[in-house]
C-alpha positions in Angstrom: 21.5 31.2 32.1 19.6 31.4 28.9 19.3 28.0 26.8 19.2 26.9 23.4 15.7 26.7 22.5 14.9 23.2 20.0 11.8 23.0 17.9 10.4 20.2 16.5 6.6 19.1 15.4 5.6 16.6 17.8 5.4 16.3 21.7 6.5 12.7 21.4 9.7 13.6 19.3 10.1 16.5 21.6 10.2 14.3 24.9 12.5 11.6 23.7 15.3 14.7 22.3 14.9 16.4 25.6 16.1 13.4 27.8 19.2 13.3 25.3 20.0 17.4 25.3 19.8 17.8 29.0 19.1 20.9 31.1 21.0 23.6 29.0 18.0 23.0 26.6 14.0 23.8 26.2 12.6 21.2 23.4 9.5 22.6 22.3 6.7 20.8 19.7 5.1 22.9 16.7 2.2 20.1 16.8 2.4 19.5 12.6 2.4 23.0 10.8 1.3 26.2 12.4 1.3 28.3 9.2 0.0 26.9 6.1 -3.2 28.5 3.4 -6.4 28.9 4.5 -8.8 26.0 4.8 -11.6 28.8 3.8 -9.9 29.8 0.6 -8.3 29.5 -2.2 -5.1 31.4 -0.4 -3.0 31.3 -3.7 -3.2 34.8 -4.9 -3.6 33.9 -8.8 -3.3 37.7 -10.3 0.2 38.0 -8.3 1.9 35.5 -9.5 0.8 32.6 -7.8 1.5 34.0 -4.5 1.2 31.6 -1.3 -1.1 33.8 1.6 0.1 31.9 4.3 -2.1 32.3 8.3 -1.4 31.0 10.8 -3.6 27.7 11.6 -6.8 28.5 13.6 -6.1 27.0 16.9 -2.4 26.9 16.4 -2.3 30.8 17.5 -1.0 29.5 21.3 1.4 27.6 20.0 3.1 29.8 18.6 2.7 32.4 20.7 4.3 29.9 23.6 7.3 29.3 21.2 7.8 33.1 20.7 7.8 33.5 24.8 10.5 30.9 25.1 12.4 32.5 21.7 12.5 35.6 23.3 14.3 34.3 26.5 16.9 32.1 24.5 20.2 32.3 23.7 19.7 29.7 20.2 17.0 28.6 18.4 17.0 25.4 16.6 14.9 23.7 14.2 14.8 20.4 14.4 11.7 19.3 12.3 11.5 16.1 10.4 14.4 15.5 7.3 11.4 15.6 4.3 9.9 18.8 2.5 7.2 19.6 4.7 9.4 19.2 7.7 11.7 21.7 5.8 8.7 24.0 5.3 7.7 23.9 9.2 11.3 24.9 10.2 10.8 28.0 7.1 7.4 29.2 8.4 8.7 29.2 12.3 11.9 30.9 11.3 9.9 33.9 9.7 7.2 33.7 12.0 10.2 34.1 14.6 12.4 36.6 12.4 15.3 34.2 11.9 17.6 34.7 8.9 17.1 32.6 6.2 21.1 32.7 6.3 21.3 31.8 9.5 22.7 28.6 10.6 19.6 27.3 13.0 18.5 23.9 11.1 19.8 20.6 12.5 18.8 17.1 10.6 18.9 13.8 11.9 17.9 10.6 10.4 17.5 8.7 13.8 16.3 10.3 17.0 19.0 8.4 19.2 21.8 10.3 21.6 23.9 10.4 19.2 22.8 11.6 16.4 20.8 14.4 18.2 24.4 15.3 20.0 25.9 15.2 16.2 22.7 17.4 14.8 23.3 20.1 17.7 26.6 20.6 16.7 26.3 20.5 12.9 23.5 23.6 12.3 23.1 24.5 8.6 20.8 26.6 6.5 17.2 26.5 5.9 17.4 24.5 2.3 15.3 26.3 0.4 15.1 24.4 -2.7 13.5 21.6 -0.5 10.7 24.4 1.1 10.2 25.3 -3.2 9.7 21.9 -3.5 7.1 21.7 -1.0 5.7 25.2 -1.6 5.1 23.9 -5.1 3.4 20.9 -4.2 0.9 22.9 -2.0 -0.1 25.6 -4.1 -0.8 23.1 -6.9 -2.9 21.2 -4.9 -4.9 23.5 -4.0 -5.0 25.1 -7.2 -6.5 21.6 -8.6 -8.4 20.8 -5.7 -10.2 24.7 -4.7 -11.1 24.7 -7.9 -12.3 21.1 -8.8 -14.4 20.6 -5.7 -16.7 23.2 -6.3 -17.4 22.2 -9.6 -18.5 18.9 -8.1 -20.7 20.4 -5.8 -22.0 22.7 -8.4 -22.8 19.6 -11.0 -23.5 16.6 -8.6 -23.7 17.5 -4.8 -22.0 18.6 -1.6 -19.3 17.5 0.1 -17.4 16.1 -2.7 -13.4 16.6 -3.5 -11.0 16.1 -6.0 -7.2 16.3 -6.7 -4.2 15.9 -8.2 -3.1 12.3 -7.4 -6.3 11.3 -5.1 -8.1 11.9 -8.4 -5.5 9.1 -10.3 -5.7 6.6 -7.3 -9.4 6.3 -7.8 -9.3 6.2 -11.5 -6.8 3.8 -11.9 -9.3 1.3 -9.6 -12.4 2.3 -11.5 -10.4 1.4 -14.5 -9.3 -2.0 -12.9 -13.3 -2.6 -12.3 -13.9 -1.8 -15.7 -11.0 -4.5 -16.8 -12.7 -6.9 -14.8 -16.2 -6.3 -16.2 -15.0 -6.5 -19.7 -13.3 -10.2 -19.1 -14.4 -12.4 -21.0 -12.8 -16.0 -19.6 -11.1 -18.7 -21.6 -11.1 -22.2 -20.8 -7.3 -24.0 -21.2 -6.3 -27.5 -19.3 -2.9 -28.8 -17.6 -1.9 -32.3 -17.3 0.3 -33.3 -14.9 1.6 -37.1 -14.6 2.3 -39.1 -11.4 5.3 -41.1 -12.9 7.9 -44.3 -11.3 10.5 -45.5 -12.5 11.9 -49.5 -11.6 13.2 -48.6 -8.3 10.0 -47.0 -7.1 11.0 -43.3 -7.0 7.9 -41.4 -7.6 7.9 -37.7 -8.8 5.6 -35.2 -11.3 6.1 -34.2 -14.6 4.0 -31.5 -16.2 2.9 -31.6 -20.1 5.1 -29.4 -21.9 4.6 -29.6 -26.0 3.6 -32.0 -28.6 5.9 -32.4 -31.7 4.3 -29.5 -33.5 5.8 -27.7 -30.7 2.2 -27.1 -29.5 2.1 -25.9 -25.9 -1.4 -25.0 -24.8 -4.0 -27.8 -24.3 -7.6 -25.8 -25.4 -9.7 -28.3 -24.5 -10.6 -32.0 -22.5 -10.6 -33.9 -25.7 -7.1 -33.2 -26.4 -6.1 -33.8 -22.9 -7.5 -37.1 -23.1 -6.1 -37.7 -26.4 -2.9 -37.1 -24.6 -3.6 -39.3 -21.9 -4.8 -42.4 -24.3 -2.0 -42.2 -26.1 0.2 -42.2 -23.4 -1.6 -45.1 -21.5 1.0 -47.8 -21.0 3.8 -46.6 -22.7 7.2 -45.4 -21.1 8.3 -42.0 -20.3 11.9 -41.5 -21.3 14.4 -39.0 -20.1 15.9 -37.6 -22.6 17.6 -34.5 -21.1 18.7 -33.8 -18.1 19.8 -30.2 -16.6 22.1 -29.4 -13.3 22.7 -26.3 -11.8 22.4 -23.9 -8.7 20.6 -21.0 -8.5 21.1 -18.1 -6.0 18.2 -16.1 -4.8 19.1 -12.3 -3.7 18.2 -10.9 -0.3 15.9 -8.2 -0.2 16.6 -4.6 -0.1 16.1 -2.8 2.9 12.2 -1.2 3.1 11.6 2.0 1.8 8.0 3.6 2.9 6.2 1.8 -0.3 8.2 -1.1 0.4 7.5 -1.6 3.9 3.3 -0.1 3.4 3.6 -3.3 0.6 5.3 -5.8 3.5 3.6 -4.8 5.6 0.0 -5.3 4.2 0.9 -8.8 2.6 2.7 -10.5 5.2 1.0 -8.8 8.4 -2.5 -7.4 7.7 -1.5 -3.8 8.4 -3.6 -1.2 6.2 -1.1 1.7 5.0 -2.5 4.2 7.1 -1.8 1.7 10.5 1.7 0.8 9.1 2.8 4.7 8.6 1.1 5.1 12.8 3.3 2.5 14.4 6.4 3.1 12.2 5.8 6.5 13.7 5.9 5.5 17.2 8.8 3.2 16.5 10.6 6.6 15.0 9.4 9.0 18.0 11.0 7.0 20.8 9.9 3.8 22.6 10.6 3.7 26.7 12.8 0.8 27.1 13.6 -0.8 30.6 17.3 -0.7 30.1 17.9 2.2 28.1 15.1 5.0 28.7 13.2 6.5 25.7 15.2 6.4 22.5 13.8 5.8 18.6 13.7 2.5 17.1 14.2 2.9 13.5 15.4 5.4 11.4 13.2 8.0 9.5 10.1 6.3 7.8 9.4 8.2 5.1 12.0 7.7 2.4 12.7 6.5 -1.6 16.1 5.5 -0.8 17.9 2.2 -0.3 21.3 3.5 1.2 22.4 2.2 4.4 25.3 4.5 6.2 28.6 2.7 6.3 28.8 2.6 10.2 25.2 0.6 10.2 26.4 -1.5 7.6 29.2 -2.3 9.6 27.4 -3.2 12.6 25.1 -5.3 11.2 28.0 -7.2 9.5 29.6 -7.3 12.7 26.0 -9.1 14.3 26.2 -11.3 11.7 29.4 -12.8 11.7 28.7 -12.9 15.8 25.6 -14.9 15.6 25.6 -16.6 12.2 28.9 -17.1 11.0 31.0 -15.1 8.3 29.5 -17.4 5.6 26.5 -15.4 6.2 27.7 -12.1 5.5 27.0 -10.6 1.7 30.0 -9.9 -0.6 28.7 -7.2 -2.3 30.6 -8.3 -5.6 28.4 -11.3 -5.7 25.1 -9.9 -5.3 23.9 -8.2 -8.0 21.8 -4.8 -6.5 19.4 -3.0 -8.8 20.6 0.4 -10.0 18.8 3.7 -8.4 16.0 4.8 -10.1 16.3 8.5 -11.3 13.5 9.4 -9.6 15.3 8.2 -6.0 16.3 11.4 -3.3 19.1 9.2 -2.0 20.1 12.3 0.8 17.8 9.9 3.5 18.7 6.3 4.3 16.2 3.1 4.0 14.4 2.4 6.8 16.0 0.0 9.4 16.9 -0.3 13.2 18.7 2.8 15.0 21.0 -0.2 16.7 21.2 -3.5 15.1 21.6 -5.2 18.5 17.8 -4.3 19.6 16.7 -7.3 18.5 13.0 -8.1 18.3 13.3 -10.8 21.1 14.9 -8.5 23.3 12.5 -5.8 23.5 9.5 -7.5 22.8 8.2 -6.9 26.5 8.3 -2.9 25.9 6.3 -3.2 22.6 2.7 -3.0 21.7 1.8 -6.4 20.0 1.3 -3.6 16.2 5.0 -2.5 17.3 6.5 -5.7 17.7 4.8 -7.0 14.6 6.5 -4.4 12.5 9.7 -3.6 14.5 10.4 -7.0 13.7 9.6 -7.0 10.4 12.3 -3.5 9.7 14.7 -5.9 11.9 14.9 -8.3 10.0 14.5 -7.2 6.3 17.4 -5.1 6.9 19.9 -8.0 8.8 18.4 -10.0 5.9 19.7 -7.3 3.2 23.3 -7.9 4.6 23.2 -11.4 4.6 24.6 -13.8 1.6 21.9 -14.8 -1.2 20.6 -18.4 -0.5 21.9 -21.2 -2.8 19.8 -23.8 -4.4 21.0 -27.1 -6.4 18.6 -26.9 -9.3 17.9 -30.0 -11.7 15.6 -29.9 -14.5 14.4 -33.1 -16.4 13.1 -33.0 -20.3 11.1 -36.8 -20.7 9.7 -37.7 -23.9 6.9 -40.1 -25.1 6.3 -40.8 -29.1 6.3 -37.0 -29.6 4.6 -35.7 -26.7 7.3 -34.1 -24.1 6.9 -33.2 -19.9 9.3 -31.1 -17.8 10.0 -32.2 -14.4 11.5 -29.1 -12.4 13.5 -29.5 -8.7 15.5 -27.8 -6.4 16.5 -28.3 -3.2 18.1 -25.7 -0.6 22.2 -25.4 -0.6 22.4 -22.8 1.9 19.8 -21.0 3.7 21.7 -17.4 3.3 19.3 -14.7 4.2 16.7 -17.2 4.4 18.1 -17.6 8.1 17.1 -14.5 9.3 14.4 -13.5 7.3 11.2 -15.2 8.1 9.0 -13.5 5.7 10.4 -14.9 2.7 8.5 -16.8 0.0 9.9 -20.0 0.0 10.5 -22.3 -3.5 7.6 -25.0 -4.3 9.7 -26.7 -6.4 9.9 -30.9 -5.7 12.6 -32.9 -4.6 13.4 -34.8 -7.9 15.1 -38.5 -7.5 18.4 -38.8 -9.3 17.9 -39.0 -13.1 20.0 -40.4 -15.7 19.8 -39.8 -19.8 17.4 -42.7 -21.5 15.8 -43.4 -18.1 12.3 -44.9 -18.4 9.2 -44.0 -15.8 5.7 -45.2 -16.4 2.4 -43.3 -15.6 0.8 -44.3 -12.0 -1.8 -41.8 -12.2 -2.7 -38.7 -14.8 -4.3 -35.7 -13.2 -5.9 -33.4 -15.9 -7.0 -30.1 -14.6 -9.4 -27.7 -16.2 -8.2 -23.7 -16.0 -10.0 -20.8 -16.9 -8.1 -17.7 -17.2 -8.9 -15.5 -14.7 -9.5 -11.3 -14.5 -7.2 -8.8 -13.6 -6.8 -8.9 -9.7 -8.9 -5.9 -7.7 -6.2 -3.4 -6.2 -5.3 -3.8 -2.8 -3.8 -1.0 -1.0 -0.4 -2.6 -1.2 -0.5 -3.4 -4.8 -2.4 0.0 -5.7 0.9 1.4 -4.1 3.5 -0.7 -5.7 1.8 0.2 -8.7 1.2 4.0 -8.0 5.2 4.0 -7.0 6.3 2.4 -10.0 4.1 4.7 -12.6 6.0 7.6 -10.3 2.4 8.6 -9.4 2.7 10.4 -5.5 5.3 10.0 -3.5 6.3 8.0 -0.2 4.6 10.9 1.7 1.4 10.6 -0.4 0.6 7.1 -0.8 -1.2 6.7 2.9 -3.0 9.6 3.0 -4.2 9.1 -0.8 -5.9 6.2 -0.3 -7.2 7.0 3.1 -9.1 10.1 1.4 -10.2 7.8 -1.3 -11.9 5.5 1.2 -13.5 8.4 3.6 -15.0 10.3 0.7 -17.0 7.4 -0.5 -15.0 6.6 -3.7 -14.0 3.4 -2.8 -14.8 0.8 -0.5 -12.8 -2.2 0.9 -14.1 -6.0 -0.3 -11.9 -8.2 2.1 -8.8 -6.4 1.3 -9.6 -5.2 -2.0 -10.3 -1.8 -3.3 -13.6 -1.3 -5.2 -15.3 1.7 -6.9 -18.5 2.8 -5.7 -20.9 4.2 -8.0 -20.3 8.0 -6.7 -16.4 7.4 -7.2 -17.1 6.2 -10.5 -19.6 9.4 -11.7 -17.5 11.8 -10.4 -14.2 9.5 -12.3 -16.3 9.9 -15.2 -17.2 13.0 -15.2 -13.3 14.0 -14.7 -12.6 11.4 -17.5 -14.9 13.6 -19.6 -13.8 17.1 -19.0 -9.8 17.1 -16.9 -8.2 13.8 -18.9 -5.1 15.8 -19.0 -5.4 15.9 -15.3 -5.9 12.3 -15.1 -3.6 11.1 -17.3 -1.2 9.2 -15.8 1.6 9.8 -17.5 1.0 13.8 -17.5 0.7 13.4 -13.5 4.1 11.2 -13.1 5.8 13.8 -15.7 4.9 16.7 -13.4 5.8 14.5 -10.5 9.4 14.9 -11.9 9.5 18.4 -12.3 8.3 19.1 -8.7 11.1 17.0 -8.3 13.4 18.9 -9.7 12.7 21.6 -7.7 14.0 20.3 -4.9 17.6 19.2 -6.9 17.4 23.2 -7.3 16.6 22.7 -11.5 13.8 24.4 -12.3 12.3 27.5 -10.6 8.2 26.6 -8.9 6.6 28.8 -10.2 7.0 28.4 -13.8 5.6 25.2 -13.2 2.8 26.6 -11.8 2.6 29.1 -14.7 2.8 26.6 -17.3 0.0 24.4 -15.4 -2.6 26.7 -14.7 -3.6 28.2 -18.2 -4.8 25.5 -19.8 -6.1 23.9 -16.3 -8.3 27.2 -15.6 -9.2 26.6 -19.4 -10.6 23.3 -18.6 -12.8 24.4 -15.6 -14.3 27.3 -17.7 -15.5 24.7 -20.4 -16.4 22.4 -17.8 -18.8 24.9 -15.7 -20.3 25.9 -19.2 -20.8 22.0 -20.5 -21.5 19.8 -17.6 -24.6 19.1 -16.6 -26.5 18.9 -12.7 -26.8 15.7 -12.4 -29.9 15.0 -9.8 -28.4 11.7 -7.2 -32.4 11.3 -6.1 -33.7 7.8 -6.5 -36.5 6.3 -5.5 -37.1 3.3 -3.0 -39.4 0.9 -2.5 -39.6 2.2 1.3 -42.5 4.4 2.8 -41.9 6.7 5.8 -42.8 5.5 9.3 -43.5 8.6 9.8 -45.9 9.7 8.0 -46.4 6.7 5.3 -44.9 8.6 2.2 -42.4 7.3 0.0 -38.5 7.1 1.3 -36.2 8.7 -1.6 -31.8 7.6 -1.7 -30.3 10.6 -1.6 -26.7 11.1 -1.1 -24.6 12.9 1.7 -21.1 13.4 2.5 -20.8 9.3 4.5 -23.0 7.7 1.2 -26.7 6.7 0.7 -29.0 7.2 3.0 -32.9 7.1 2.9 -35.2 10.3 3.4 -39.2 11.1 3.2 -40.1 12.9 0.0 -42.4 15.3 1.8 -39.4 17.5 3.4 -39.0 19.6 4.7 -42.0 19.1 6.1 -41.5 15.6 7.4 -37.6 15.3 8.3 -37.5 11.3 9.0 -34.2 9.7 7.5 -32.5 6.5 8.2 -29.6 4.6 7.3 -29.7 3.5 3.5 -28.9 -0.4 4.0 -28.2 -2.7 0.8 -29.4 -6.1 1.0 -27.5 -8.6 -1.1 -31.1 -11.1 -1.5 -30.3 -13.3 1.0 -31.7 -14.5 3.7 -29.9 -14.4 7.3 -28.1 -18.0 8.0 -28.2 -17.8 11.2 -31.9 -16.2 12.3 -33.8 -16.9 9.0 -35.7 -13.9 10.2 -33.7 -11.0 8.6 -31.8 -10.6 5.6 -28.2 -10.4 5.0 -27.1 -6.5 4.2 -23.7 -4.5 3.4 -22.5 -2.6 6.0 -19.5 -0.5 7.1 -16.9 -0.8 9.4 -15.4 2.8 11.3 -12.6 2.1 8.7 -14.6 1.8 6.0 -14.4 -2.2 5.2 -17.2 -3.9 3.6 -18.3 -6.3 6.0 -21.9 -8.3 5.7 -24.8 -8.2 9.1 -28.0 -9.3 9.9 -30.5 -6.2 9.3 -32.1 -7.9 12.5 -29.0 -6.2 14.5 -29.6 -6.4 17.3 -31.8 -9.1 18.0 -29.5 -11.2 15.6 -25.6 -10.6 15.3 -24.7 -12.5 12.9 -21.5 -10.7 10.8 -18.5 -12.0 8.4 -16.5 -9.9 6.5 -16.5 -12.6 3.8 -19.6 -12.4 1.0 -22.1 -15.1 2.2 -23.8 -17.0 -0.7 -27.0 -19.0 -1.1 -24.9 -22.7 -1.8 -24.7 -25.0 1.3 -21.6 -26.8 2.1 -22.1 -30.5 1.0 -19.8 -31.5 3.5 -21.6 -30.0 6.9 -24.5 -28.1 5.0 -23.1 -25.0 6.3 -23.6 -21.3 4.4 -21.0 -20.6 2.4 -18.3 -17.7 1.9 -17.0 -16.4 -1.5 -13.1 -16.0 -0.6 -11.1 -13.1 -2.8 -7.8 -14.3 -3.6 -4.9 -13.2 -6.6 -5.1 -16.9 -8.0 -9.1 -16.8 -8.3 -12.2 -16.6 -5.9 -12.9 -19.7 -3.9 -16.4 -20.8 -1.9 -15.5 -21.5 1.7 -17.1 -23.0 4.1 -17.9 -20.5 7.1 -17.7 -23.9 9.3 -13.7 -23.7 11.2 -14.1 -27.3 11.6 -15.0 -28.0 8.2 -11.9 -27.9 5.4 -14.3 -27.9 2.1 -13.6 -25.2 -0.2 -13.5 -24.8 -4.1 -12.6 -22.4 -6.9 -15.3 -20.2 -8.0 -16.7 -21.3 -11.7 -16.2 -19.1 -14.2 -20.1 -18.6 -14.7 -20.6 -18.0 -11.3 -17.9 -15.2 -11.3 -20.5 -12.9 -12.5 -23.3 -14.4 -10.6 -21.3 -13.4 -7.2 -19.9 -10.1 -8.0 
């Protein structure tokens, strides 16, 4: 009896559908794409209006030929590739490559690889949507129009081996720009006060300077904070205003991919890339003891923040069950924010396939990197269901001879969503004793801090998303794969978990800056990103997009290849050759720096290029403390003893002692300002990096 034949792209997909379809059905796995443009060539043909020339992949030839040889001896076919644009294009490519009508009914969708929704998909085929393979097709061919014909300019003008493109090109400017914010900083120094104040029944609390009676707020300098404080000195604090209320804080919507790469970075470590790997696991089907192979969460690459009614029900249902009804969210209360324009709202946000898989409960079938982020999709969407949390809220105005401080409190009503979701950024806010109008408080104890404002914060990858997502730069398919490129061509490096330049990712910026601004411009880019958009809402035809881009763009690179100048990436070192004693020269290649003899190519010694940071090795005093690279391309700092001497930290080690243990110090990155840490567990010492040394340690 012949059998339905069902495509999709990856063996893992393909084994958990194939349990669910039975025997009446062959699930087969494209492995990605099969037919795409040549890696060798341009493969757009320019003089034919744009034209896509489409092979098929080298090495993907026995693939498809093994598809074909189980098309032939089927009664169906079916496409079953993933719900996005390039899943549409795979399902396109195979249905020509296996002369299916692009009327015919042979595309099923699903949004969750469980039972059933793969029965549902099997009996609800549709049409290829071609608007969606436009979409994609677009995308592609301008791409590689940007890309094919950037890249060789670079390796014309600077060297080998480097690449640009369309949004990777953006990504990296926009850090280079942040480097250059940070550079041009120039820091001011400003003070707070805060007062440890009692009043007659001993109930202590904190009160923060808030203006003079020239309605003065900022405090400049330590003479006027002690003027403040000398004044003040033995004198009551009077209330003269006091404020009730309750706030509510929102739950969370449920992740979308930016959302859940940003999560997922911040609260678990996970770099973008790992996050978009284990989600994809969690989406292909985990074996569970109970139930067999079935997919955790729904589809993982997605703008929207729609949940389906029947899995908002059921997670209403689980938490009236195990919280209470008080729990559950009246949607009339909480006020969601409105769709952006740019949102595809056909998918659904990312969340559990079945609500009642809790974390707990399969944790013993889980990797420790699934668990982690199975349970963070858990509960962000059970959290998203949930009623806001309530907080009583009292805030206190006291005055003294013209000077006034604001005492701020709040204290948790009901815990709402807070109960589920774990994650959360709790309020910092004091308990604040019960205060009356004309209650007095004297000062026990003033504590005048000195502030300097600090730099724009380095990009991490979850910020340089959440940034990239809300200029409309890329899309959730993009934003991994972006900054991985970024990081394996040498453009940027991670510090810790922050995203820095390096000098060839700033030339090349440059030299783009100089001669493609349009292309750079980050308003141009998230303008086009809306037109490719509205390709796929069926609005505007691809190519004259195309059209309309490439003129000017093949204008640029003319100008370009006619202005810019080689620029020679030699440099000389203060290294000879073992080899034969001559001078070591930094050249460039395709992984960064590395050293080589200046008599090739007739003496072909090279070595590692290693960057020593003039410091001497804390833990040999032999060696000296050098950069050096991780296989993921983190910074990390080593002995260039290795390995007669291991000594590594990913933290910057500085020449200051600890004055605590006499330990070798760390310089810690953080949002709120660099600290010095002491590299001793044992030992708590710490303390925020001067402004003056800011430079010093960069």
């Amino acid at each position: 009896m012949a059998k339905t034949l069902v495509i999709v792209e990856s063996p893992a997909k393909a084994k958990t559908i194939k349990k669910f379809l039975g025997s009446h059905y062959t699930v087969k796995a494209s492995v990605g794409h099969i037919i795409d443009l040549p890696k060798s060539k341009m493969g757009v043909d320019i003089d034919n209006d744009f034209e896509p020339r489409y092979i098929t992949i080298r090495g993907k030839g026995p693939i498809l030929n093994e598809i074909k040889k189980e098309a032939k001896k089927s009664k169906k076919i079916l496409l079953a590739t993933d719900i996005d644009r390039e899943g549409e294009a795979i399902s396109w490519h195979l249905a020509n490559a296996l002369n299916i009508d692009e009327q015919n009914s042979c595309r099923i969708v699903f949004n969750e690889i469980t039972k059933s929704a793969i029965k549902n998909a099997v009996k609800n085929p549709q049409k290829i949507d071609l608007n969606l393979v436009n979409a994609q097709q677009a995308r592609r061919v301008l791409d590689r129009l940007v890309g094919y014909n950037l890249s060789p300019l670079l390796w014309k003008k600077l060297r080998k081996g480097l690449s640009a493109g369309r949004v990777q090109s953006v990504a990296t400017k926009m850090i280079k720009d942040r480097e250059d914010e940070i550079k041009k900083f120039i820091p001011e120094e400003y003070w707070s006060l805060e007062l440890e104040v009692e009043d007659a029944k001993q109930n202590n609390m904190t009160v923060q300077f808030y203006k003079d009676d020239n309605g003065e707020k900022e405090l400049k300098s330590k003479e006027k904070v002690q003027q403040i404080i000398d004044y003040i000195d033995g004198k009551h604090l009077i209330v003269s205003d006091v404020t009730k209320g309750e706030k509510k804080r929102n739950p969370y919507d449920p992740f979308t991919t930016s959302t859940l790469q940003q999560e997922a970075s911040n609260r678990i470590g996970f770099a973008t890339r790992k996050t978009m790997a284990v989600a994809q696991q969690l989406y292909e089907g985990i074996d569970l003891e109970k139930e067999g192979t079935v997919g955790l969460i729904t589809y993982l690459r997605t703008d929207s923040k729609r949940i389906g009614e029947e899995a908002n029900q059921h997670a209403i249902d689980f938490i009236k069950n195990e919280y209470g009804i008080e729990y559950v969210n009246n949607p009339k209360v909480t006020n969601r924010k409105k769709k952006e324009a740019s949102i595809q709202d056909a998918h659904e946000a990312i969340r559990p396939t079945d609500v009642m898989r809790t974390p707990i409960s399969i944790k013993n079938n889980l990797s420790n990197d699934q668990y982690k982020l199975y349970k963070l999709i858990w509960e962000r969407f059970v959290a998203s269901r949930m009623s806001p949390a309530t907080f009583d809220t009292i805030n206190a105005t006291l005055s003294c001879d013209g000077y006034l401080f604001k005492a701020n409190g709040s204290a948790m009503k009901f815990e709402g969503f807070f109960k589920v979701y774990s994650y959360a950024t709790r309020s910092k806010d004091q308990m604040l004793p019960e205060l009356a109008k004309d209650q007095t408080f004297h000062v026990i104890k003033p504590n005048p801090k000195q502030h300097f404002t600090q730099p724009p914060a380095r990009y991490t990858e979850a910020s340089l998303v959440k940034t990239m997502e809300d200029l409309g730069i890329g899309r959730p398919s993009t934003y991994s794969p972006t900054i991985s490129t970024i990081l394996s061509r040498g453009y940027v490096v991670k510090d810790g978990k922050n995203l820095k330049p390096t000098e060839l990712g700033i030339l090349v910026t440059t030299l783009l800056e100089d001669y493609f601004s349009k292309i750079l411009d980050i308003h141009f880019t998230a303008e086009l990103e809306k037109r490719l958009d509205s390709v796929e809402d069926g609005q505007e035809e691809w190519k004259e997009i195309i059209r309309e881009f490439y003129t000017p763009f093949h204008e640029m690179i003319e100008h370009a290849d006619q202005h810019v100048e080689e620029v020679d990436f030699v440099e000389e070192s203060d290294e000879l050759c073992e080899t034969c004693g001559e001078q070591m020269l930094i050249k460039y290649g395709r992984y960064g720096k590395f050293l080589a003899c200046s008599k090739y190519p007739e003496c072909t010694n090279t070595k590692p290029f290693i960057k020593k940071i003039g410091l001497p090795c804390p833990k040999c005093d032999v060696g000296e403390v050098v950069e050096r690279k991780s296989k993921k391309g983190r910074l990390f700092y080593g002995c260039n003893q290795f390995p007669e001497c291991r000594f590594v930290s990913w933290s910057k080690p500085v020449e200051e002692r600890c004055p605590n243990c006499s330990e070798y110090m760390t310089i810690k990155r953080l949002k709120k300002g660099d600290q010095l840490v002491c590299s001793n567990k044992e030992c708590a010492y710490k303390r925020k990096l001067k402004a003056e040394e800011q430079e010093k340690y960069d």
